[in-house]
C-alpha positions in Angstrom: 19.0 17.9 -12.5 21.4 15.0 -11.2 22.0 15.2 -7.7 25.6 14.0 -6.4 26.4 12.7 -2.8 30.0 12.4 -1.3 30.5 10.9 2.0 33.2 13.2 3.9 33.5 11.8 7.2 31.8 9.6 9.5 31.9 9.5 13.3 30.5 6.9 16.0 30.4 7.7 20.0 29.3 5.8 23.3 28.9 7.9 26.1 28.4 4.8 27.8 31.8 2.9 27.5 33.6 6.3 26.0 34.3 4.2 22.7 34.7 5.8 19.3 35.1 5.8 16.1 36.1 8.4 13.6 37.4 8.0 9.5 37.5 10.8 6.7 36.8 9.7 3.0 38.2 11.1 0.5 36.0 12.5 -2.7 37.6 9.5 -5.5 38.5 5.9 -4.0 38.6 4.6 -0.6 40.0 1.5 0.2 39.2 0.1 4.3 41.3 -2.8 4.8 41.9 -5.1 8.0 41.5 -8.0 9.4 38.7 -10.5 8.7 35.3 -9.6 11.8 38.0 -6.7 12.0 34.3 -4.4 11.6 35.0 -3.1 8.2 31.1 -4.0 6.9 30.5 -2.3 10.0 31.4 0.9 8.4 28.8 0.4 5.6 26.0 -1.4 7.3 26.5 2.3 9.5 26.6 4.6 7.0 23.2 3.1 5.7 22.1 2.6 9.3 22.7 6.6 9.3 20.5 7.3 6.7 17.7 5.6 8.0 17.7 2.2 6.7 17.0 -0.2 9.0 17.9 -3.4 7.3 21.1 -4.2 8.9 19.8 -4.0 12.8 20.0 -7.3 13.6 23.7 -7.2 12.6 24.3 -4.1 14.5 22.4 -4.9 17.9 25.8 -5.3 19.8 27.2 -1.7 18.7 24.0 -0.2 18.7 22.8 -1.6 22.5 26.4 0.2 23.2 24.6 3.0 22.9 26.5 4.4 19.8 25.2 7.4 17.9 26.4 7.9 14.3 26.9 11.4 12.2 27.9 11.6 8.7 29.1 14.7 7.5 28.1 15.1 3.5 28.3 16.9 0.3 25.3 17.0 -1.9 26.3 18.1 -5.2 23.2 19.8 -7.5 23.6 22.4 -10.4 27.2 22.6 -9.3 26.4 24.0 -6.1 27.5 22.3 -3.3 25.9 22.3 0.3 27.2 20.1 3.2 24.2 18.0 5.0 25.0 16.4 8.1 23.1 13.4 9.6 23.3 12.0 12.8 21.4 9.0 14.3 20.9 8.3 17.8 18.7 4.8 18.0 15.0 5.5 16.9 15.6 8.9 16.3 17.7 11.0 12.9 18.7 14.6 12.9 19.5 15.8 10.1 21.1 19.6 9.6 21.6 21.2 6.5 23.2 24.4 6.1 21.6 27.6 8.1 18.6 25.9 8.0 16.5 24.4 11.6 17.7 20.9 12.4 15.0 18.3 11.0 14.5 15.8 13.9 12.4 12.2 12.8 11.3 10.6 16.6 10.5 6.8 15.8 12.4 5.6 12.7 13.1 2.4 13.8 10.0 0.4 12.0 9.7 1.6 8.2 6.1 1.3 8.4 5.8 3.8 10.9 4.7 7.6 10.7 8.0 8.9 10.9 10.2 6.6 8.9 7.5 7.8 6.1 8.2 11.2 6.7 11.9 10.8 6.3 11.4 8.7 3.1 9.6 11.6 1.5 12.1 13.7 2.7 15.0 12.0 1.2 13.1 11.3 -1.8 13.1 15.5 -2.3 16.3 15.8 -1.3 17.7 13.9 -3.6 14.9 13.9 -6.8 14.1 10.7 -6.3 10.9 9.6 -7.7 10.9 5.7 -8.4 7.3 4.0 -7.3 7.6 0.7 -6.9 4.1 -1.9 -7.0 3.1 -4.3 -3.8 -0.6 -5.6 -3.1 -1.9 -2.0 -2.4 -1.0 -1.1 -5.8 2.3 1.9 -6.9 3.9 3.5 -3.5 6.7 5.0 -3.2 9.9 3.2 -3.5 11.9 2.9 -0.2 15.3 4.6 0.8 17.2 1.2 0.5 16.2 1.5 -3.5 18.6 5.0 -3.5 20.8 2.5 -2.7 20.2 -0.4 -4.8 22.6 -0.1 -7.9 25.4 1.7 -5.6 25.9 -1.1 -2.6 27.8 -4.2 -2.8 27.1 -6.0 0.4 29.5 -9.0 1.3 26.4 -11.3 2.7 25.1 -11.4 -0.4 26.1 -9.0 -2.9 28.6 -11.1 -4.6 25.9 -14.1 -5.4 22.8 -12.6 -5.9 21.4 -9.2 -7.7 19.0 -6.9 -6.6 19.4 -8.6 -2.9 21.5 -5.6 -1.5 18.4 -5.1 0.9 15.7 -7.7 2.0 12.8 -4.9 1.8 12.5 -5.7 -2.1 10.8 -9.5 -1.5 7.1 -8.4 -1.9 7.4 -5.9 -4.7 6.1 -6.7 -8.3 7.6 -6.2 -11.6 11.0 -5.1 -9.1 13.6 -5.5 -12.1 11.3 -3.6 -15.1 10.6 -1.0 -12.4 14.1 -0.5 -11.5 15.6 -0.7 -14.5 13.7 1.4 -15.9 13.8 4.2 -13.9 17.5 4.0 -13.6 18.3 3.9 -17.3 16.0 6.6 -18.0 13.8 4.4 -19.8 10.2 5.0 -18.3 9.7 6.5 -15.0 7.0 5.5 -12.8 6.2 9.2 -12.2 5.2 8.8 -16.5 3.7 6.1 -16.1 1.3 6.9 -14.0 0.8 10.4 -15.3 0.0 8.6 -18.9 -2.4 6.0 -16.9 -4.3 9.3 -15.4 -4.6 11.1 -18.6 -5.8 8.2 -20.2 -8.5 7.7 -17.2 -9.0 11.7 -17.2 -9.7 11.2 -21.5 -12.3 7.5 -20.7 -14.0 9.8 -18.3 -14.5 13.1 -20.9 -16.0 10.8 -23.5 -18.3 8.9 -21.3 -19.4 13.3 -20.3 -19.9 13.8 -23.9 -22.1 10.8 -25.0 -23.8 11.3 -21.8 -24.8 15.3 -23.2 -25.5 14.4 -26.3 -27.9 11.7 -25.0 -29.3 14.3 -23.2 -30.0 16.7 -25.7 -31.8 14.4 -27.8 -33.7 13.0 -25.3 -34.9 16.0 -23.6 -38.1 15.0 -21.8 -36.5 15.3 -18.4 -34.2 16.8 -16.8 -32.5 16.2 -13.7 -32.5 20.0 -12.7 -29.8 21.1 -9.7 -31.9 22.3 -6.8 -31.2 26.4 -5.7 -33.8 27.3 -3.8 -36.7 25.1 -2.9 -38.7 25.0 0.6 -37.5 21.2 0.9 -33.7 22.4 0.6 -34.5 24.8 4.2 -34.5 21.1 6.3 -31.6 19.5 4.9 -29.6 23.0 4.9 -30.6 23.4 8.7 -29.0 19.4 8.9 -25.9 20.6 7.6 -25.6 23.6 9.7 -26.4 21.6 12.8 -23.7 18.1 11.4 -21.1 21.1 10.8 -21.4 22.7 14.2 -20.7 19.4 15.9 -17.7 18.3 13.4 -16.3 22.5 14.2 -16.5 21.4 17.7 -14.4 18.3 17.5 -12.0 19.8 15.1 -11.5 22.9 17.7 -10.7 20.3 20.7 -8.3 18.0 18.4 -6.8 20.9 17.4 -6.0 22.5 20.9 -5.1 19.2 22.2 -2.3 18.9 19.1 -1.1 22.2 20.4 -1.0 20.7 23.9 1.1 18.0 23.4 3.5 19.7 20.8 4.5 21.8 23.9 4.8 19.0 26.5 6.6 17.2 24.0 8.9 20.9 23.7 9.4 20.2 27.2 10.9 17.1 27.5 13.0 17.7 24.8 14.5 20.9 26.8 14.8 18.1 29.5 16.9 15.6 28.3 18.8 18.2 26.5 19.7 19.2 29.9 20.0 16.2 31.1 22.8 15.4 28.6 24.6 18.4 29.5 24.5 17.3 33.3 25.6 13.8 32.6 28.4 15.2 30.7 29.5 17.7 33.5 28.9 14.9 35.8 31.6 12.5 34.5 34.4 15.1 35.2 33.4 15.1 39.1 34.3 11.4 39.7 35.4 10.8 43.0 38.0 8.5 41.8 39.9 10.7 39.3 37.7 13.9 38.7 38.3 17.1 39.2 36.4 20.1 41.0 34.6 22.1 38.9 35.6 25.1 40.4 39.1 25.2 41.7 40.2 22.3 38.8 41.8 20.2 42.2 41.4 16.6 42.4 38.5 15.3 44.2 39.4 13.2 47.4 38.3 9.9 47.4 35.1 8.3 50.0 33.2 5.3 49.6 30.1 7.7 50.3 31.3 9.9 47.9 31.6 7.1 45.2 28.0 5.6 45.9 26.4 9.1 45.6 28.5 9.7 42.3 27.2 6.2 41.2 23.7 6.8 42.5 23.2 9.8 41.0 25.0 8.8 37.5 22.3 6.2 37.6 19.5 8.4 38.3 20.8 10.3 35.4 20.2 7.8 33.0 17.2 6.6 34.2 15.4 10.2 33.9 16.9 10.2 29.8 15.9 7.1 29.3 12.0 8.6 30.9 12.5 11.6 28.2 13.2 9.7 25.8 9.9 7.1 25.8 7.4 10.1 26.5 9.1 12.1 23.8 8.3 9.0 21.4 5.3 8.8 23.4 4.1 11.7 22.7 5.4 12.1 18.8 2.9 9.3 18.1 0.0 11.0 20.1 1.0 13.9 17.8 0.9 12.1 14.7 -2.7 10.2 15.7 -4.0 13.6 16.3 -2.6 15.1 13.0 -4.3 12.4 11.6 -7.4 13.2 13.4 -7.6 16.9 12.6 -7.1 16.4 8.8 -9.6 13.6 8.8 -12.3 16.1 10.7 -11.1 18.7 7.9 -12.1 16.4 5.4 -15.4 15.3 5.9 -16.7 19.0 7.1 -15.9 19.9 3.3 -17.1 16.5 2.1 -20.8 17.2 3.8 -20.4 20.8 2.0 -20.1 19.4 -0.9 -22.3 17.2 -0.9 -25.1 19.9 0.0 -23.9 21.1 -3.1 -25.0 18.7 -5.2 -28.5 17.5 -3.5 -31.5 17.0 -6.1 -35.0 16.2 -5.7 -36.1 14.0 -8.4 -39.9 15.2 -7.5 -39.8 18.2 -9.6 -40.6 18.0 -12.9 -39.2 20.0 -15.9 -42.8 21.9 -16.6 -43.5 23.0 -13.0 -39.5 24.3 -12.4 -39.3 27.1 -15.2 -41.1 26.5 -18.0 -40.6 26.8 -21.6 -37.7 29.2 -20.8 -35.8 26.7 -18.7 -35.9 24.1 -21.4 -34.0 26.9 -23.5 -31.4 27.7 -21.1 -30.5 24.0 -20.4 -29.8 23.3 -24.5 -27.4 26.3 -24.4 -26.1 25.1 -21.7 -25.4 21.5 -22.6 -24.5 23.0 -26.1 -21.6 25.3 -24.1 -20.4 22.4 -22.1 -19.9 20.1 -24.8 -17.7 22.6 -26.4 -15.6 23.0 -23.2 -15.7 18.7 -23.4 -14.6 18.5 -26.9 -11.9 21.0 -26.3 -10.5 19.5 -22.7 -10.5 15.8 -24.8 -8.5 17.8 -27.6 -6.2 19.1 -25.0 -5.7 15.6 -22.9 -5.0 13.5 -26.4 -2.2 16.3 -27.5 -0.4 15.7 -23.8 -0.7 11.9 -24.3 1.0 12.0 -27.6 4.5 13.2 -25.4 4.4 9.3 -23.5 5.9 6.5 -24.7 3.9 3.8 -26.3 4.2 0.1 -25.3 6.0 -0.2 -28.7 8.0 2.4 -28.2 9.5 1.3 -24.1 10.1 -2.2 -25.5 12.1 -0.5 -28.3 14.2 1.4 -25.5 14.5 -1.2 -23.4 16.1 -3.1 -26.2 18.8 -0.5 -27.0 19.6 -0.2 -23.4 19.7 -4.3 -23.8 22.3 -3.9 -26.7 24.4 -1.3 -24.7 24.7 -3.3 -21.4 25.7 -6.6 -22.9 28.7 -4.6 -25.3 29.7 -3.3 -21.5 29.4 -6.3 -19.6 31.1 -8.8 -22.3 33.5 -6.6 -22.7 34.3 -6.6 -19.0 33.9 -10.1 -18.5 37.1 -10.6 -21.1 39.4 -8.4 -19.0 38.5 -10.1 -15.9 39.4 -13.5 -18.0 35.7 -14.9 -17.4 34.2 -17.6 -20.0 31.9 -15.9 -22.2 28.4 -16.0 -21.7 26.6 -17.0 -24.3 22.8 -17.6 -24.1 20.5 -14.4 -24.3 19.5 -15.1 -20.4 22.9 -14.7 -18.9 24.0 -11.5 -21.3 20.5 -9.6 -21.5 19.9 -7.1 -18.9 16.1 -7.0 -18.5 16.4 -11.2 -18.8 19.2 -12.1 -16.0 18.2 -13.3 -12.7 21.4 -15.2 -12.2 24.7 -16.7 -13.4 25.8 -20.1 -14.3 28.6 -20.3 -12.5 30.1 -20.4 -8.7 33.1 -19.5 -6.9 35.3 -16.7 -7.6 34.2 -16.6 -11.4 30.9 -16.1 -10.3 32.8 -13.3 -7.9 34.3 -11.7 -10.8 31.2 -11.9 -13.0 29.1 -10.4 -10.6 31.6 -7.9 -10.6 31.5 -7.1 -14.2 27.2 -7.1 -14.0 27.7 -3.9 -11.6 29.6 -2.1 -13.2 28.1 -2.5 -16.2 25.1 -1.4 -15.1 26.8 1.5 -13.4 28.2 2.5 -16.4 24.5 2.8 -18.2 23.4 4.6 -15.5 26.0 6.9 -15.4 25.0 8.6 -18.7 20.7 8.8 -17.7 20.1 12.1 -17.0 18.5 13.2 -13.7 19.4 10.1 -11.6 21.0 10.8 -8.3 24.4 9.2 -8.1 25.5 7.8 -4.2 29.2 6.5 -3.7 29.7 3.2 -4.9 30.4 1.0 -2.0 32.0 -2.9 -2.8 32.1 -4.8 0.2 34.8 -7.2 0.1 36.0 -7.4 -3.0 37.7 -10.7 -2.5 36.8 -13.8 -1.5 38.5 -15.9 1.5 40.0 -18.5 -0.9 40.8 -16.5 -3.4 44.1 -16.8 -5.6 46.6 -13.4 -5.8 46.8 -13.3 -9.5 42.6 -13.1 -8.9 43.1 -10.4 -6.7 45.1 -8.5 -8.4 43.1 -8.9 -11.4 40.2 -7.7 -9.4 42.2 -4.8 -8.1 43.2 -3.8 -11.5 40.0 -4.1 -12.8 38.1 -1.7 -10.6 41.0 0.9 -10.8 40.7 0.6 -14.8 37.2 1.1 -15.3 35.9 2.9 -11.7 33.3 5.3 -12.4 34.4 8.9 -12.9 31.1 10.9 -12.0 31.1 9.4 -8.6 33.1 8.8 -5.5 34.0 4.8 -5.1 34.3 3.4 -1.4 35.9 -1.1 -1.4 36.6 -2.8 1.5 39.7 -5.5 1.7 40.4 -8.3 4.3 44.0 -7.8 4.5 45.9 -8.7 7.8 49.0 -6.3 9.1 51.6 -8.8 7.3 50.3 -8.2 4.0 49.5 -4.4 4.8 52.2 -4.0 1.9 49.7 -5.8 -0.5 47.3 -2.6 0.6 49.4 -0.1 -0.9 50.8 -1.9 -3.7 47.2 -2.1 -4.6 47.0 1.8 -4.7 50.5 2.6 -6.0 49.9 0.0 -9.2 46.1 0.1 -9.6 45.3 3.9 -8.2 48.2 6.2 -8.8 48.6 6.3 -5.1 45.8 8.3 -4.8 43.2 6.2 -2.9 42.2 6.6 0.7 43.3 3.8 2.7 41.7 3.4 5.8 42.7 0.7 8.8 40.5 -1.2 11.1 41.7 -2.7 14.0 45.6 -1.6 13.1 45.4 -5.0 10.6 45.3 -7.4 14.1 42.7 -6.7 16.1 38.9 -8.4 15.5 35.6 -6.7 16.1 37.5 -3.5 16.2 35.4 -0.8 15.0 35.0 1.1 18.4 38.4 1.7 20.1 38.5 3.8 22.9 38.2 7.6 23.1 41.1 9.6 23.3 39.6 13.0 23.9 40.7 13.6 20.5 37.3 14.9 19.4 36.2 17.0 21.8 35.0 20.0 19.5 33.5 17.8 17.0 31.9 15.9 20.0 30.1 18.9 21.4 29.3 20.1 18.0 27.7 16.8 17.3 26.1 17.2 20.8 24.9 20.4 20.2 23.0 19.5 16.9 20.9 16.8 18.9 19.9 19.2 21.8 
């Protein structure tokens, strides 16, 4: 089924310099507006940063070294039920909370190669039925979060030049556009693909079983006869007993020492959960302008007072910041030792079955059984081929539901058709040339456009949502909120940005909600809501950064506005 998500409300917080950020969206369109550096692709290089995605760090190092943790409060839409999923990310590490459900905690996201950030990909991929495989030099893997993303983000670094560049994870894959397209128009999935490639393996391997019996029954001179009991089977059976008392030994100790370190680790997260709660209480009973805790009178003020407020402040942090490298410590120890125990797991039943299957070419036919055994193997290899013959059957009647070769070019040629009816179509409202040659109109063909400035702006434009607009009716796909960073350029002309403006609210996606940013200072702040009374019905969001005047504004100072929210949030990552 098609799984829906709706942004609700995101929140930022630095204990550290008490700076905040808080904004609701609304479920349709959402226009943010400010100054230029104002911090309004802050908001969606966070809201990605949230989910785990760790593309945009680089750009986020000043906020995030602030010491800022992020929650986004959610609606994921499936069936028509609707369950709220909040996330919240505090550096390395993402919490995520759904319902009555125990919070999921991911230590260690910050590399995407690393044990957890795999675990939260597969995670998201079922939360969300996301199943696109993507091909690098170790052959199909799963695709990356960022590719949830890839059709639904409009990033102003690139974004507006460049397709498929949302995210700088996609440079090594293979085949990126067939893959991608066709998996979000419905076309061929990878989870098909690979299903036909392993019944067609599973079909290769059946045949090769039955010329191999039917060899065998013709040529019946010898047999290669499986070994039950023989006195030469009693040595290597006391091998295995002795190789599998050993590996039982090392699984036991890897096993106890998991258990070990899942409790230390337990402890430390009690710790700095405590921890937080004292640093919290602490920063009421500042000797400059706290309070006591008990009586609610204003501290008087000492020098020795201050330093042992300071001092102890300090000590504070420095004992978190301890928790918090031992708890990631320690979450990797964990995972080595998973890692361990599975691997243990798997070579005690490997050496089983490999006792299984020992033979000893010695014995001969004659001096095994006899005539009768001769007998018993032809029924046998009769029997099997019939179960053979009927498992081939039964593998070429599943393979007739795939797609041919024929048959995906065919598709992909429709879908080819559809898009460029959209897309031309679009271009002419937005009062583009039209695009002629086969390479700039032909969805599986186009790499770029020939053109620059704010007609290649508008035409990129008109490519997205075209291709949102196919997606929109393939069954099964996830839909995110489409998010258009800066949606004009800086030297842009007003009857192009109305036209831009009118554009989006003529033919915005109704399945979905729709989140644009615009660099619009606090004198033309009546541009903002023209844009929504004339485009919108007056129905969009708008949300400020910065009041329209300030610059690298996204964190303003608390106001103790939050305070419930805050200790919820709080109360989720303890």
């Amino acid at each position: 089924m098609k799984t829906k998500l709706i942004i609700n409300k995101l929140f930022a917080y630095s204990e550290r310099t008490n700076k905040y950020f808080y904004a609701e969206f609304d479920d349709g369109v959402n226009i943010i507006y400010g100054k230029n550096t104002s911090g309004k692709s802050t908001v969606f290089q966070l809201i990605l940063y949230t989910f785990g995605i760790n593309d945009n760090n680089d750009y986020l190092k000043e906020i995030i070294e602030e010491g800022v943790f992020l929650r986004l409060d959610c609606q994921v839409i499936c069936s028509q039920k609707k369950e709220g999923i909040t996330f919240i990310r505090e550096d390395e590490t993402l919490f995520i909370k759904r319902g009555n459900y125990p919070v999921r905690r991911f230590n260690g996201i910050k590399g995407n190669n690393s044990a957890e950030h795999i675990k939260l990909k597969g995670y998201m991929h079922d939360l969300f039925g996301f199943s696109l495989k993507l091909e690098n030099k170790d052959g199909y893997k799963p695709a990356p979060i960022e590719a949830m993303f890839l059709p639904y983000y409009i990033p102003q670094s690139v974004g507006w030049v460049y397709l498929r560049k949302s995210f700088s994870s996609f440079e090594y894959y293979r085949n990126l556009k067939e893959d991608y397209l066709d998996y979000y128009l419905g076309i061929e999935s990878l989870v098909d693909r690979e299903r036909k490639q392993e019944l067609e393996k599973k079909l290769k391997n059946k045949e090769e079983e039955i010329k191999f019996y039917l060899n065998l029954e013709k040529n019946n001179d010898e047999f290669q006869i499986t070994k039950l009991v023989d006195e030469e089977f009693i040595e290597e059976s006391l091998e295995y007993i002795k190789s599998h008392s050993e590996n039982q030994v090392k699984l036991n100790e890897n096993e106890e020492e998991y258990i070990s370190k899942c409790n230390e680790q337990s402890y430390f997260k009690e710790r700095q959960s405590l921890l937080r709660k004292v640093s919290r209480h602490h920063k009421e009973q500042n000797p400059i302008n706290g309070t006591c805790p008990a009586c609610d009178q204003k501290l008087s003020f000492s020098i020795k007072a201050s330093y042992k407020y300071l001092q102890e402040e300090n000590d504070t942090e420095v004992e978190m910041k301890k928790c918090k490298e031992i708890i990631k410590k320690l979450q990797g120890e964990i995972n080595s030792l998973g890692k361990n125990i599975d691997t243990n797991k798997q070579n005690i039943l490997k050496a089983y079955q490999i006792l299984k299957k020992h033979f000893n070419h010695n014995i001969s036919y004659d001096s095994w059984l006899g005539n009768k055994v001769n007998v018993k193997l032809i029924n046998d290899i009769i029997y099997k081929l019939g179960v053979l013959t009927t498992e081939k059957v039964d593998i070429e009647n599943s393979l007739k539901e795939f797609k041919t070769e024929e048959e995906v070019e065919k598709s992909r040629s429709y879908k080819n058709k559809e898009f460029e009816r959209i897309f031309l179509a679009y271009i002419d409202d937005l009062g583009i040339k039209t695009l002629i040659e086969e390479r700039y109109t032909s969805l599986y063909k186009i790499s770029a456009f020939p053109s620059q400035g704010v007609e290649l702006h508008k035409t990129v434009l008109a490519y997205n949502f075209a291709l949102n607009k196919l997606i929109e009716s393939t069954q099964d796909i996830h839909r995110f909120p489409f998010m258009l960073d800066a949606i004009f350029k800086e030297d842009i002309e007003q009857h192009n940005k109305n036209a831009i403006v009118e554009f989006i609210g003529k033919y915005k996606l109704n399945d979905t909600q729709l989140i644009l940013s615009i660099a619009e200072t606090k004198e033309d702040e009546k541009n903002i809501h023209e844009y929504n009374k004339s485009y919108f019905n007056g129905n969009a969001k708008l949300i400020c950064i910065g009041e329209g005047t300030r610059e690298r504004a996204f964190l303003s100072l608390y106001d103790g506005s939050m305070e419930d929210y805050l200790e919820e949030t709080l109360n989720i990552i303890n």
